[in-house]
C-alpha positions as protocol buffer text, in pm:
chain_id: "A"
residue {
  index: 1
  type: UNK
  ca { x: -1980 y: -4349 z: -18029 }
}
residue {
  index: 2
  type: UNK
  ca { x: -1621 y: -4380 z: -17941 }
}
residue {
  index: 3
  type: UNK
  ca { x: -1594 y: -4521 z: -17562 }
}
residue {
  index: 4
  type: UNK
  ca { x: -1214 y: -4441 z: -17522 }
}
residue {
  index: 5
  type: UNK
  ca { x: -1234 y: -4116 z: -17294 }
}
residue {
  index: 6
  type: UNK
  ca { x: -1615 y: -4205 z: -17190 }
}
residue {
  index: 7
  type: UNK
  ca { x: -1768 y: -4203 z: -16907 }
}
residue {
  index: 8
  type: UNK
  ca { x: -1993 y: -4470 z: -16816 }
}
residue {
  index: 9
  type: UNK
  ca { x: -2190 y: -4590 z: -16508 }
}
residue {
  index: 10
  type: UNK
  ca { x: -2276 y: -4959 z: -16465 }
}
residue {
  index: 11
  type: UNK
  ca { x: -2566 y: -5092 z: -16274 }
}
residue {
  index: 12
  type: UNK
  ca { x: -2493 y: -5428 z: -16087 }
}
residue {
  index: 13
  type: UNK
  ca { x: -2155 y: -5399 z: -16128 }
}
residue {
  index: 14
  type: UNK
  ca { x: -2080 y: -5616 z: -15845 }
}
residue {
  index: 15
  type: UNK
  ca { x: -2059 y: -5971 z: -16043 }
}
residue {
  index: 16
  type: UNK
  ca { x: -2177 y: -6148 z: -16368 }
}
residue {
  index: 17
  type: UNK
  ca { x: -2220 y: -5946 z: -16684 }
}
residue {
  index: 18
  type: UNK
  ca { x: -2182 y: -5607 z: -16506 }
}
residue {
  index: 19
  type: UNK
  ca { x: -1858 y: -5713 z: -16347 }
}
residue {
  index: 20
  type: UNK
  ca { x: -1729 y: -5767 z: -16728 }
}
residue {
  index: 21
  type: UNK
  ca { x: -1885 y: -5436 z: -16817 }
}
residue {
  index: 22
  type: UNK
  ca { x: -1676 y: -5258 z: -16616 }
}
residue {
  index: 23
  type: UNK
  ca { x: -1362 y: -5438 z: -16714 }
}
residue {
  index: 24
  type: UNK
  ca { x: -1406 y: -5406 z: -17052 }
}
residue {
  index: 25
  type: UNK
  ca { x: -1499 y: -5003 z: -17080 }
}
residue {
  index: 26
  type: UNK
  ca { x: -1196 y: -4965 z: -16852 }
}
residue {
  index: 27
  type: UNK
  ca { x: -1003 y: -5140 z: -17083 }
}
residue {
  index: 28
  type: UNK
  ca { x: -1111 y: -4961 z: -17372 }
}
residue {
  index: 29
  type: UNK
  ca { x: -1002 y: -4642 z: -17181 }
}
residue {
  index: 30
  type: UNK
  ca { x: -1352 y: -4506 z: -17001 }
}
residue {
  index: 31
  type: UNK
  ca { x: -1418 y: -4404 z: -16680 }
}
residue {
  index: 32
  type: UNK
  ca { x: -1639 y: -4619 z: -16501 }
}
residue {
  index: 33
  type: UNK
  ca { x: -1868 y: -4547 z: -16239 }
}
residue {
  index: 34
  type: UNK
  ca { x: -1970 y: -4912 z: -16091 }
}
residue {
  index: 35
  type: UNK
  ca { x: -2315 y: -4933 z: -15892 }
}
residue {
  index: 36
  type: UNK
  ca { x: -2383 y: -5210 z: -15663 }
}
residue {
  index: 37
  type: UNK
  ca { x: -2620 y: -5221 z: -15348 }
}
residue {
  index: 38
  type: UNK
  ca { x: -2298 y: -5367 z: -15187 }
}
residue {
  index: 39
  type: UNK
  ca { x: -2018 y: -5116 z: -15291 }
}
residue {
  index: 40
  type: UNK
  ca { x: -1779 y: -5336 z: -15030 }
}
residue {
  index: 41
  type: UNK
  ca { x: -1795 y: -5637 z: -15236 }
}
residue {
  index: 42
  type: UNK
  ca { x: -1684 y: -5482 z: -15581 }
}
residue {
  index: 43
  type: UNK
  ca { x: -1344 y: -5559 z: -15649 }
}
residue {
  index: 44
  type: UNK
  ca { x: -1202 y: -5394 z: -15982 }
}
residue {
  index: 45
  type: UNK
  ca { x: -921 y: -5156 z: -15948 }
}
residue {
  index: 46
  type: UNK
  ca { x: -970 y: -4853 z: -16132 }
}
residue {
  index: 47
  type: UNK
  ca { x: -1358 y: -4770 z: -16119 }
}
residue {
  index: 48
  type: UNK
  ca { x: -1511 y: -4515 z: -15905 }
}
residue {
  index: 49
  type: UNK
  ca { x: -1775 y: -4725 z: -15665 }
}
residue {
  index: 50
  type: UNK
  ca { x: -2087 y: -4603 z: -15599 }
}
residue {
  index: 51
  type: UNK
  ca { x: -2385 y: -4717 z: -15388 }
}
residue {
  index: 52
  type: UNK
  ca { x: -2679 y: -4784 z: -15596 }
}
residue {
  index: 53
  type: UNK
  ca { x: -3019 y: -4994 z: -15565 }
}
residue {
  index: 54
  type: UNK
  ca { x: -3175 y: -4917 z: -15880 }
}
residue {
  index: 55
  type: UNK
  ca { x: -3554 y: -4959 z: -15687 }
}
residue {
  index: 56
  type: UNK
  ca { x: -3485 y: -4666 z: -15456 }
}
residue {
  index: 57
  type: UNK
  ca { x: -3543 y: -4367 z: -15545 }
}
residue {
  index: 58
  type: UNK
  ca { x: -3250 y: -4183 z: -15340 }
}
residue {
  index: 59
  type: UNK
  ca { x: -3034 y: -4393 z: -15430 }
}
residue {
  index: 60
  type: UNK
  ca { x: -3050 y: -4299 z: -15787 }
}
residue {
  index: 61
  type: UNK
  ca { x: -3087 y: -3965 z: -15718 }
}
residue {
  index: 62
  type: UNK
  ca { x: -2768 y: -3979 z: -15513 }
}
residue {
  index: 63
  type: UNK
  ca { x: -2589 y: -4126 z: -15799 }
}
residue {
  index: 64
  type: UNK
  ca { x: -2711 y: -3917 z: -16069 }
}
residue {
  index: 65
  type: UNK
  ca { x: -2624 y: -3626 z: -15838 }
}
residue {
  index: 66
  type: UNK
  ca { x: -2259 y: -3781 z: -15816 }
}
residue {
  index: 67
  type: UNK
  ca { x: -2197 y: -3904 z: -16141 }
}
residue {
  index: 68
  type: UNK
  ca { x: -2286 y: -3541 z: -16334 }
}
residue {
  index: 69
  type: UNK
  ca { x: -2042 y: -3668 z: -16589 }
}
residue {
  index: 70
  type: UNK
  ca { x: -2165 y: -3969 z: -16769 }
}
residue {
  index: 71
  type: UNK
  ca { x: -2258 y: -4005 z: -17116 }
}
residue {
  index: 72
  type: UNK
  ca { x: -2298 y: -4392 z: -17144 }
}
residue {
  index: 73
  type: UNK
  ca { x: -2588 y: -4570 z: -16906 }
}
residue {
  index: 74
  type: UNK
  ca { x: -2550 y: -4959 z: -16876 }
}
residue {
  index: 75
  type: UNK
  ca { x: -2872 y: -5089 z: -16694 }
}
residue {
  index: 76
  type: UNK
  ca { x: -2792 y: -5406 z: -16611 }
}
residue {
  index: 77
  type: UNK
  ca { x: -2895 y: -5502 z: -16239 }
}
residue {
  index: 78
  type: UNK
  ca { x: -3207 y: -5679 z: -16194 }
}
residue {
  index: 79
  type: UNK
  ca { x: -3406 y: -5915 z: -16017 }
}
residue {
  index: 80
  type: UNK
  ca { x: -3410 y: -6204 z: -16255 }
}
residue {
  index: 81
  type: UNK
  ca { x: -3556 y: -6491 z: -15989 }
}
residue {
  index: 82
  type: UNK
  ca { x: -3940 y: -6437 z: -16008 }
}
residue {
  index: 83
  type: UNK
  ca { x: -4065 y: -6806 z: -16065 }
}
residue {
  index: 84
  type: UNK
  ca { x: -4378 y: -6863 z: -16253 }
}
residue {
  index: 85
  type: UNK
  ca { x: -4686 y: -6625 z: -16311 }
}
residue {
  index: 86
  type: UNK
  ca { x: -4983 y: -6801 z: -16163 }
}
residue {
  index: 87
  type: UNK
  ca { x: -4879 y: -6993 z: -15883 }
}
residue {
  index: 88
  type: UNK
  ca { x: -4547 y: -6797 z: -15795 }
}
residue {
  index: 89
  type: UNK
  ca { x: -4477 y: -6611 z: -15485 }
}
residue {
  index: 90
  type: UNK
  ca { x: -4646 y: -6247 z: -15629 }
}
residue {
  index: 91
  type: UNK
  ca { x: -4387 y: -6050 z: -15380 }
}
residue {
  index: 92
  type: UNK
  ca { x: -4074 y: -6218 z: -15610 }
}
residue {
  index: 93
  type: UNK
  ca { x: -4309 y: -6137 z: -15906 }
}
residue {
  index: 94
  type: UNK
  ca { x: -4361 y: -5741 z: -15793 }
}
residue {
  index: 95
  type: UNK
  ca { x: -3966 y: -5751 z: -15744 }
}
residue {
  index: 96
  type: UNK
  ca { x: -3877 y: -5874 z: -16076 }
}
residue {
  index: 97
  type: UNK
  ca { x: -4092 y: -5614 z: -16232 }
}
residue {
  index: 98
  type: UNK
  ca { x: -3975 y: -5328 z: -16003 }
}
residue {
  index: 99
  type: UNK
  ca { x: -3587 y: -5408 z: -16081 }
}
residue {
  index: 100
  type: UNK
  ca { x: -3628 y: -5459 z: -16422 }
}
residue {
  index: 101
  type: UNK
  ca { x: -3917 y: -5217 z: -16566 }
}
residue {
  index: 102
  type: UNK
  ca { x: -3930 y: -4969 z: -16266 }
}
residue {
  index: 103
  type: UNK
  ca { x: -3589 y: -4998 z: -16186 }
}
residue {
  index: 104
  type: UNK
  ca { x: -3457 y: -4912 z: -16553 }
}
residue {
  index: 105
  type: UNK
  ca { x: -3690 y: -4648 z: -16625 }
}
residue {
  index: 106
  type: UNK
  ca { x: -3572 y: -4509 z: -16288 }
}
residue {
  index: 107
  type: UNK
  ca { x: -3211 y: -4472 z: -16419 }
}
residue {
  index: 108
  type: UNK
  ca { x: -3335 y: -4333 z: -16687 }
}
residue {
  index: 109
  type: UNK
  ca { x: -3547 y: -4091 z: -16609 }
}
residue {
  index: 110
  type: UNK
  ca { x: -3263 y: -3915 z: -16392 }
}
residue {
  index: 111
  type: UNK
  ca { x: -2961 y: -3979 z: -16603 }
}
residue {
  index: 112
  type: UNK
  ca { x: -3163 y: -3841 z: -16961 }
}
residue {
  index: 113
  type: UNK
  ca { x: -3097 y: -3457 z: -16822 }
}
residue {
  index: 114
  type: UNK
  ca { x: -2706 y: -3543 z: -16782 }
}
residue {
  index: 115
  type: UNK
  ca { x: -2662 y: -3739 z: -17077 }
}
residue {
  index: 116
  type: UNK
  ca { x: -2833 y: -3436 z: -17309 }
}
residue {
  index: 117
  type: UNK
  ca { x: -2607 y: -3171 z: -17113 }
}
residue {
  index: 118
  type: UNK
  ca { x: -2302 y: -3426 z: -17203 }
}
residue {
  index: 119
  type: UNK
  ca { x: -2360 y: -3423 z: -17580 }
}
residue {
  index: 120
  type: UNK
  ca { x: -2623 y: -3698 z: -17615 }
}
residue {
  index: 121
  type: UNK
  ca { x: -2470 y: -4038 z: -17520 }
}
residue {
  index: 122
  type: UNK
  ca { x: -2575 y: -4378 z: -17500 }
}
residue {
  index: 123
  type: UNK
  ca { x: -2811 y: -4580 z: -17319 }
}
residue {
  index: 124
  type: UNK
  ca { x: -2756 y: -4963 z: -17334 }
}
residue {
  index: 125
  type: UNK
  ca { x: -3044 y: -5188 z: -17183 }
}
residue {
  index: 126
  type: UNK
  ca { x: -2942 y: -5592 z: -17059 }
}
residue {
  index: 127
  type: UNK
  ca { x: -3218 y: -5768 z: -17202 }
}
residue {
  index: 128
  type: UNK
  ca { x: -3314 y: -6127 z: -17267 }
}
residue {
  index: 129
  type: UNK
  ca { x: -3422 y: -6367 z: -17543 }
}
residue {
  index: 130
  type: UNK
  ca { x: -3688 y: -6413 z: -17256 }
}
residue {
  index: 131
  type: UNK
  ca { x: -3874 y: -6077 z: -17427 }
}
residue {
  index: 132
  type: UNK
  ca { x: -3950 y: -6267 z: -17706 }
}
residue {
  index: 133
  type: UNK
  ca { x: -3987 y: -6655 z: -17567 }
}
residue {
  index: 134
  type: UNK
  ca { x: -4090 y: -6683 z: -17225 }
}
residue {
  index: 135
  type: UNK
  ca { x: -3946 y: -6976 z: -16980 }
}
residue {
  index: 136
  type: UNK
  ca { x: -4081 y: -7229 z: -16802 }
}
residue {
  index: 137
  type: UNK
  ca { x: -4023 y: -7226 z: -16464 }
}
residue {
  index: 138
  type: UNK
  ca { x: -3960 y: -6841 z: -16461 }
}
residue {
  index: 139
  type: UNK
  ca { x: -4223 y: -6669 z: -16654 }
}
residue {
  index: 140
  type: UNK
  ca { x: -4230 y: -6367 z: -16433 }
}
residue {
  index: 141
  type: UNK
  ca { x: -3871 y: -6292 z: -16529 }
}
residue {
  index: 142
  type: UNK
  ca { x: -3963 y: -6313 z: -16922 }
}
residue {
  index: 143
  type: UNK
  ca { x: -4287 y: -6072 z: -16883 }
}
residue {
  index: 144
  type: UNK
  ca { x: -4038 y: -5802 z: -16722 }
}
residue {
  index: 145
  type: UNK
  ca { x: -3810 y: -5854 z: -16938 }
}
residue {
  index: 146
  type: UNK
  ca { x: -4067 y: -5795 z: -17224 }
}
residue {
  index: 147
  type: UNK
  ca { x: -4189 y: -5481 z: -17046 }
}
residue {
  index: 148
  type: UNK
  ca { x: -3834 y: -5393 z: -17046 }
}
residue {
  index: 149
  type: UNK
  ca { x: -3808 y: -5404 z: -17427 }
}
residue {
  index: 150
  type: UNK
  ca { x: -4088 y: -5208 z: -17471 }
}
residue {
  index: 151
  type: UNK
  ca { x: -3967 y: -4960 z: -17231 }
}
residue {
  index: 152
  type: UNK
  ca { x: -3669 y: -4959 z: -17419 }
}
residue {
  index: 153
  type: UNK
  ca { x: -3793 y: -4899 z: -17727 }
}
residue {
  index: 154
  type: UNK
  ca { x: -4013 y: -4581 z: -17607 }
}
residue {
  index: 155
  type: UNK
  ca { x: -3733 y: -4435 z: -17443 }
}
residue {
  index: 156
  type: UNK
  ca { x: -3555 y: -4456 z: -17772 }
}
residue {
  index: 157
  type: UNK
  ca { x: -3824 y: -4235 z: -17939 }
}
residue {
  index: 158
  type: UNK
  ca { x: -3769 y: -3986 z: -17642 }
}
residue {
  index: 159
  type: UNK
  ca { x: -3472 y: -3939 z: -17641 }
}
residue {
  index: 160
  type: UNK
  ca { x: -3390 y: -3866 z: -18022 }
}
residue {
  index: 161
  type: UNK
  ca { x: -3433 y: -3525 z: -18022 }
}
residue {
  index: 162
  type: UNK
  ca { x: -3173 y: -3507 z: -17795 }
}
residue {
  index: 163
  type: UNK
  ca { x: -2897 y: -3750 z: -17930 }
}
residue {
  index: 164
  type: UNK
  ca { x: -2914 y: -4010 z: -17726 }
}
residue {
  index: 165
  type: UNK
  ca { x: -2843 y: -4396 z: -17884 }
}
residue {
  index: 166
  type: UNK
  ca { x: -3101 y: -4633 z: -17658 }
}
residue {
  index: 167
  type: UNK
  ca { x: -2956 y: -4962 z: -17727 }
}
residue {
  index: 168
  type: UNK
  ca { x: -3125 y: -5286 z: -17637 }
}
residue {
  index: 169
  type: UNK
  ca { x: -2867 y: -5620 z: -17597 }
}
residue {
  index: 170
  type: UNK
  ca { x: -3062 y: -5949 z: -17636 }
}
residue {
  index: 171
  type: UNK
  ca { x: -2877 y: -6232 z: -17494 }
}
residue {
  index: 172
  type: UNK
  ca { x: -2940 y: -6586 z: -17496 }
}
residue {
  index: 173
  type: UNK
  ca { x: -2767 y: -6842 z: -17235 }
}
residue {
  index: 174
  type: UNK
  ca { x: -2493 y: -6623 z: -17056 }
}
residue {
  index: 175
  type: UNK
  ca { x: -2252 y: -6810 z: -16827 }
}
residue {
  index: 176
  type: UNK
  ca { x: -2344 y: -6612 z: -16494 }
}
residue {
  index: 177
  type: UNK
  ca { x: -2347 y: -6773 z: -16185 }
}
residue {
  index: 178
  type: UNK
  ca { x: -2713 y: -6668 z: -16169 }
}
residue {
  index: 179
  type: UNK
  ca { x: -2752 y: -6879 z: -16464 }
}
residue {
  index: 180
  type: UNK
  ca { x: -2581 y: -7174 z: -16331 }
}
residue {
  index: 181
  type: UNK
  ca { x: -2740 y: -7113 z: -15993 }
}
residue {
  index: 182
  type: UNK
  ca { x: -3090 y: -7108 z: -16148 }
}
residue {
  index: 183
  type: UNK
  ca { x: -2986 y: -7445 z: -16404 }
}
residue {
  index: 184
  type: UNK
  ca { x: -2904 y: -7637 z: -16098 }
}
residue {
  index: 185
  type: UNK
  ca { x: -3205 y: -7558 z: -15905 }
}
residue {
  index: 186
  type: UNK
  ca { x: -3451 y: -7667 z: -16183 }
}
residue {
  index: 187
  type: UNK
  ca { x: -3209 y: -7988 z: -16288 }
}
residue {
  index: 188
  type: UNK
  ca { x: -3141 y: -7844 z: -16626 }
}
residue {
  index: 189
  type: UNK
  ca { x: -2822 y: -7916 z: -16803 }
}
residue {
  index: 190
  type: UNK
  ca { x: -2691 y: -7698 z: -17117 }
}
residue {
  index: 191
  type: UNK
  ca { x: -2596 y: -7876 z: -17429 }
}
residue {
  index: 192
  type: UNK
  ca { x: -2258 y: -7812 z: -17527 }
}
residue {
  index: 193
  type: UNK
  ca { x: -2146 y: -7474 z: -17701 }
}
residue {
  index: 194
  type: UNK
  ca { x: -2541 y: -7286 z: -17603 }
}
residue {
  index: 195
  type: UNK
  ca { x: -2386 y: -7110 z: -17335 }
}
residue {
  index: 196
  type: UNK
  ca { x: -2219 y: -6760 z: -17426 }
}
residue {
  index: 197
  type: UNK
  ca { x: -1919 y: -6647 z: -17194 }
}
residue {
  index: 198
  type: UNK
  ca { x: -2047 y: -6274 z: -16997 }
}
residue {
  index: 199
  type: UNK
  ca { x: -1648 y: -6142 z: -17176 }
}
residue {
  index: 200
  type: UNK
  ca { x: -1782 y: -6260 z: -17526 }
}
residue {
  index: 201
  type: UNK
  ca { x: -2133 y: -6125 z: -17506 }
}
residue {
  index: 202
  type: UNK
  ca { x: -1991 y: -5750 z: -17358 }
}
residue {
  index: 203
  type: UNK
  ca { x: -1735 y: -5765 z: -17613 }
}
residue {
  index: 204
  type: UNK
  ca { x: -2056 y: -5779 z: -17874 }
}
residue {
  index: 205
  type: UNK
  ca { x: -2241 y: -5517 z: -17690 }
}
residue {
  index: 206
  type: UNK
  ca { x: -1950 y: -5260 z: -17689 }
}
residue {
  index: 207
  type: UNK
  ca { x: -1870 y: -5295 z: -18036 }
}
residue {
  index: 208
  type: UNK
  ca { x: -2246 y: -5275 z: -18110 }
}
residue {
  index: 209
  type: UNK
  ca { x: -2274 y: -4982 z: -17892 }
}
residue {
  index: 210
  type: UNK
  ca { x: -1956 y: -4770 z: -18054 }
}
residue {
  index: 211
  type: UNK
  ca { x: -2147 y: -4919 z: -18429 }
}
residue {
  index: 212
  type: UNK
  ca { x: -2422 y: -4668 z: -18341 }
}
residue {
  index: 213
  type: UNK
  ca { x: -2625 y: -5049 z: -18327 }
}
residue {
  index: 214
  type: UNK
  ca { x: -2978 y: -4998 z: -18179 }
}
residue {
  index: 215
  type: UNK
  ca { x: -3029 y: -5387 z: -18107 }
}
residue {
  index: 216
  type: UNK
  ca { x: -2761 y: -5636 z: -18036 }
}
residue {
  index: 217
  type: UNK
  ca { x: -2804 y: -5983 z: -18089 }
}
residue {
  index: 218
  type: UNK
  ca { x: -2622 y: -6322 z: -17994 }
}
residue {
  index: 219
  type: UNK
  ca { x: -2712 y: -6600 z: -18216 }
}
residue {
  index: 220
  type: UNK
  ca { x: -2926 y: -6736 z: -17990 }
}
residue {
  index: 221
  type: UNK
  ca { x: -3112 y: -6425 z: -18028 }
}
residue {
  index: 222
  type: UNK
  ca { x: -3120 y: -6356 z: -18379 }
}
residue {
  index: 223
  type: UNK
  ca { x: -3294 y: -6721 z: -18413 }
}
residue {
  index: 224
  type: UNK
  ca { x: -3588 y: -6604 z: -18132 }
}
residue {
  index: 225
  type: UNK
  ca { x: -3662 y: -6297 z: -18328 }
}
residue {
  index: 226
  type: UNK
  ca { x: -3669 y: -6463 z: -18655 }
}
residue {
  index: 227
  type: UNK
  ca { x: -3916 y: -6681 z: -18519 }
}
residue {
  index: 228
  type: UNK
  ca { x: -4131 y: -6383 z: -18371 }
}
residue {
  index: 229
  type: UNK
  ca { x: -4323 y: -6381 z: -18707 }
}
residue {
  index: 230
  type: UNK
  ca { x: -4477 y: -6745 z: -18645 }
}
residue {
  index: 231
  type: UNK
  ca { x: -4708 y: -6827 z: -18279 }
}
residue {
  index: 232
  type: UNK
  ca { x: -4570 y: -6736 z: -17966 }
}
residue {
  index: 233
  type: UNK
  ca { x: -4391 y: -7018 z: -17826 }
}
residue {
  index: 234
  type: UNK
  ca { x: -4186 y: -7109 z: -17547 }
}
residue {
  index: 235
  type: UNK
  ca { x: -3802 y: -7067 z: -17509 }
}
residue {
  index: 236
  type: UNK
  ca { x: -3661 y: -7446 z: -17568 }
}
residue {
  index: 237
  type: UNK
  ca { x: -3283 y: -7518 z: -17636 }
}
């Protein structure tokens, strides 16, 4: 689909890859609706700002009763701290899952109706290599993340009969803060060249996106699902 004269709403829009989201669709001449649960701290001139936590209900049913003129979704807040399965705190596991499951199909559910009366559309979900290769030290975050997938791909199959592109990104190592935040707490340090700039990898998805592209893959992510046809393993660098 063509994104110049679009108009797209981005969840956590506030910073990281969302932030870049917005920037770039603006640039490529959309109109951007950017959702943050802190509208006051989102600072890119030329979006419309709207309140959004993707895990309460109003919320997205105040947005989708704003924003009655979107044909691209971007789902890309979540909860991505929620530490390890069996001996993690199970109220940062419950959160992971509600952002990034819950949360997405959420969006979903009450943007499908506007994106069919808008011609169809697009629906691009922020993944992770996680899906495929969990992490140590954050295993919660990988099994939403694989719920998420899945989600994504059943979505896709329910919303063909009505034109809409469901589009799953699957990045590797992005250069967030939350990355760098969550690398320092654990004392890990990247090799040189594994991490992908957030501009590079939203460049990717918005040319995959306008390609019709139903999966997008960084390199990093082409080698996990390569490897999907051997045991599950963990992700390693």
């Amino acid at each position: 689909m063509d994104l110049h004269g679009a108009t797209a709403l981005v969840t956590g829009a506030n910073r990281g890859i969302g932030w870049h989201f917005a920037h770039e669709l603006l640039r490529r001449g959309a109109k951007v609706y950017a959702g943050a649960r802190r509208p006051e701290i989102v600072d890119i001139p030329g979006v419309e700002v709207i309140a959004l936590d993707i895990t309460d209900q109003a919320s997205v049913a105040a947005a989708a009763a704003r924003a009655v003129d979107v044909d691209v979704l971007i789902n890309n807040a979540a909860d991505t701290a929620g530490g390890d399965l069996v001996t993690g705190d199970l109220a940062g596991i419950r959160s992971t899952m509600e952002s990034n499951y819950f949360g997405t199909l959420a969006m979903v559910r009450a943007f499908a109706p506007i994106l069919a009366r808008n011609g169809g559309g697009a629906i691009l979900n922020v993944l992770s290599v996680a899906a495929w290769n969990t992490v140590s030290g954050n295993t919660a975050y990988a099994a939403a993340k694989a719920a998420e997938w899945g989600l994504t791909n059943g979505v896709r199959v329910e919303l063909q009969g009505q034109g809409t592109l469901v589009t799953a990104l699957m990045p590797g190592l992005i250069g967030t803060p939350t990355l760098f935040e969550f690398a320092e707490r654990n004392g890990i340090e990247f090799p040189e060249g594994v991490v992908l700039d957030p501009a590079d990898l939203v460049t990717l998805a918005l040319d995959g996106l306008e390609a019709g592209d139903i999966e997008i893959l960084d390199p990093m992510a082409v080698a996990a699902k390569a490897a999907l046809s051997g045991p599950p393993r963990e992700f390693s660098l």
